[in-house]
N, C-alpha and C positions, 0 to 999 in steps of 0.2 A: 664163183662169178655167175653172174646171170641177166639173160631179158626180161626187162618189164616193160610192160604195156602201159598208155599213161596218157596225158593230155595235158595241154597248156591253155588257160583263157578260154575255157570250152574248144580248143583247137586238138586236132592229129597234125599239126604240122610243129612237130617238136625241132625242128633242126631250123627252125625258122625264126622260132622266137629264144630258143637258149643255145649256146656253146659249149665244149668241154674238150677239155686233154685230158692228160692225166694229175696234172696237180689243181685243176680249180673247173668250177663251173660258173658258167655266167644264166642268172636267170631275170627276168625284169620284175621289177619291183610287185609288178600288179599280183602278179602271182602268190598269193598269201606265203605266210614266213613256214609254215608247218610244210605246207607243201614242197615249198625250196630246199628246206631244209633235209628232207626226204630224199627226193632225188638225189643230192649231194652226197647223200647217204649210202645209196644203192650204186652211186657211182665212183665209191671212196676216193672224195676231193673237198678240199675246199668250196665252202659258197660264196661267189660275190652276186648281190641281191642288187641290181642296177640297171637302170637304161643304159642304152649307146648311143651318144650324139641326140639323148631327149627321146630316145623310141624304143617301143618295145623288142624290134625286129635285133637284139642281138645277133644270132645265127647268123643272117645276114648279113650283118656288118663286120661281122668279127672272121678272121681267122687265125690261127694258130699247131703248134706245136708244143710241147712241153721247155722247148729253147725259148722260144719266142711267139709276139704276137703281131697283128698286124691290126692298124686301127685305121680309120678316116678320120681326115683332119677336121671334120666336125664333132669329133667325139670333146667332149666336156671336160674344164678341168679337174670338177669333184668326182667326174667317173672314174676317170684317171689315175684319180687318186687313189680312190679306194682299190683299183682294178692291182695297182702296184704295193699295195699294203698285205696282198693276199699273193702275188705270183712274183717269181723273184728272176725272171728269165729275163733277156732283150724284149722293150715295147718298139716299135716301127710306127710312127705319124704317118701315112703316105700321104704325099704332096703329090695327089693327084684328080684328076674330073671325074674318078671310078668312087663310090662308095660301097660298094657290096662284097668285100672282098670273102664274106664267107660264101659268096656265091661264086666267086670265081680264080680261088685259090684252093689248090686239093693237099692238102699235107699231113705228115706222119714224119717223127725222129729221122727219116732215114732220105726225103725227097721232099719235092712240092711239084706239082704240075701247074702252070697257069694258063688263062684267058691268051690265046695268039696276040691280040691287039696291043696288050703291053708292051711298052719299046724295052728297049734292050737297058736301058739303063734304071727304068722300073723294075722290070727281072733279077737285076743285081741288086737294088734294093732289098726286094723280097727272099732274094735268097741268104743275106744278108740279117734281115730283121729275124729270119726261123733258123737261120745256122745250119742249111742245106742247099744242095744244088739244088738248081727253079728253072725247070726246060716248059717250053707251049706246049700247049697241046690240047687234044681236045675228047670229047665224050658221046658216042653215039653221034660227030659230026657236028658238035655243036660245044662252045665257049665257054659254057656253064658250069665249069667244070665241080665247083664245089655242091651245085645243088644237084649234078648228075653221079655222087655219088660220094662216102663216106669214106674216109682212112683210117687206121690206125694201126700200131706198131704190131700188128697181127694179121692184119689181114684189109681187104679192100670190098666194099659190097658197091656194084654202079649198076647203071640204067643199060634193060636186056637188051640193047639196040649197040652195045659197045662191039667196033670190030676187032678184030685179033688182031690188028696193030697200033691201035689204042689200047689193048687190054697188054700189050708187049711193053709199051714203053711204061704202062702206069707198074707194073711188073719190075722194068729196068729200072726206073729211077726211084719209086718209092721201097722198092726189094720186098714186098710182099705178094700173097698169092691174091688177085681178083676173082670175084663170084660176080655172077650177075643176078641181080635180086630187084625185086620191086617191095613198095608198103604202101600199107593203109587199104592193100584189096585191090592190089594190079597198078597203084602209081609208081610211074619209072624214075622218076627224080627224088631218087631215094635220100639226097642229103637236105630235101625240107619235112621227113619225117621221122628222122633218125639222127642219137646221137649216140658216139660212143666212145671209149678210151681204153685200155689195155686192161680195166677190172672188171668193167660192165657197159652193159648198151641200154636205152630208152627207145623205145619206139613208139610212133599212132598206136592209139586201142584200137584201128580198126584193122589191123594187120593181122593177116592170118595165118594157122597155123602152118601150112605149107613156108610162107614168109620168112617166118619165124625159122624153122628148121633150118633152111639156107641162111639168116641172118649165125644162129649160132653156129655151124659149122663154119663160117667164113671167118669169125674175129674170137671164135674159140670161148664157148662161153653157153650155159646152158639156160634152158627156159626155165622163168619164174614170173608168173602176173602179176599185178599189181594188185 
């Protein structure tokens, strides 16, 4: 397993414009095919090579699990389409005013944390669509939860400003260990520059080496540059 350093569209903000679990990666089309391709690669998954709802901004839009996903009801039929030709888990439509669910859903196999403001019957949706319990909650004080910080079935990296009973419940309900980490050279909303899944992690190339050490010791997984 391993880190690599890397970039999207001339961006370090990889968790902005692609997604991953462990069975599939979503990247946008812009992105040349050799490139996608690669990542997929180092991230041993499937590629789906698509927009979300006509944008580049997967990451964003998207959240998931290895059970299930979670889309905005603006997402497109041919995305859709293809998005289910490659992943064979529960898809979730939400029927809601929110489109940014990878910005405001935090999940791993084992929990989800979400944005407080969702009602209680969005909640059970969500929990529902990823085939885990979905309690509120929040990150460093703030809603963001999936841009303030990364999961996976190994570990948890968030934004240094998490208190110890944020860092307890993401602990209790996701069941892995949290580190507090920054990327790209001291930014704390480490989920628009990082992506990762149980074989390997993508980060900004402008992440450093200090970064880096804490990204691998958190989700278990050694350095390798691009």
């Amino acid at each position: 397993m391993a880190v690599y350093l890397s970039s999207i569209i001339g961006s370090v903000c990889i968790g902005v414009y692609s997604m991953a679990n462990d069975k599939i990666v979503i990247i946008p089309k812009m992105v040349p095919q050799d490139k996608a391709e690669e990542m997929a690669k180092w991230l041993n998954v499937k590629l789906v090579h698509t927009s979300i709802a006509n944008s580049i901004l997967a990451g964003a839009f998207v959240c998931a699990n290895s059970k299930g996903m979670l889309f905005p009801k603006s997402i497109r039929k041919e995305e859709l389409s293809l998005i289910t030709s490659f992943f064979d888990g529960d898809i979730t439509i939400m029927d809601t005013k929110k489109t940014a669910y990878g910005n405001i859903v935090l999940a791993n196999d084992n929990g989800a944390i979400v944005d407080p403001t969702f009602s209680e019957s969005e909640i059970k949706q969500i929990a529902s669509g990823l085939g885990v319990d979905a309690v509120p909650g929040e990150i460093a004080g703030l809603p963001y939860v999936g841009s303030l910080a990364v999961a996976t079935n190994k570990g948890i990296l968030a934004h240094p400003k998490i208190t110890d009973e944020e860092k307890d419940l993401l602990e209790n309900v996701l069941k892995v260990p949290v580190e507090k980490a920054t990327i790209n050279c001291g930014i704390p909303y480490v989920g628009t520059g990082l992506i990762a899944n149980s074989h390997a992690a993508v980060v900004g190339s402008l992440t450093t080496g200090p970064e880096m050490f804490i990204i691998e010791n958190a989700i278990d997984v050694v350095q390798d540059d691009e």
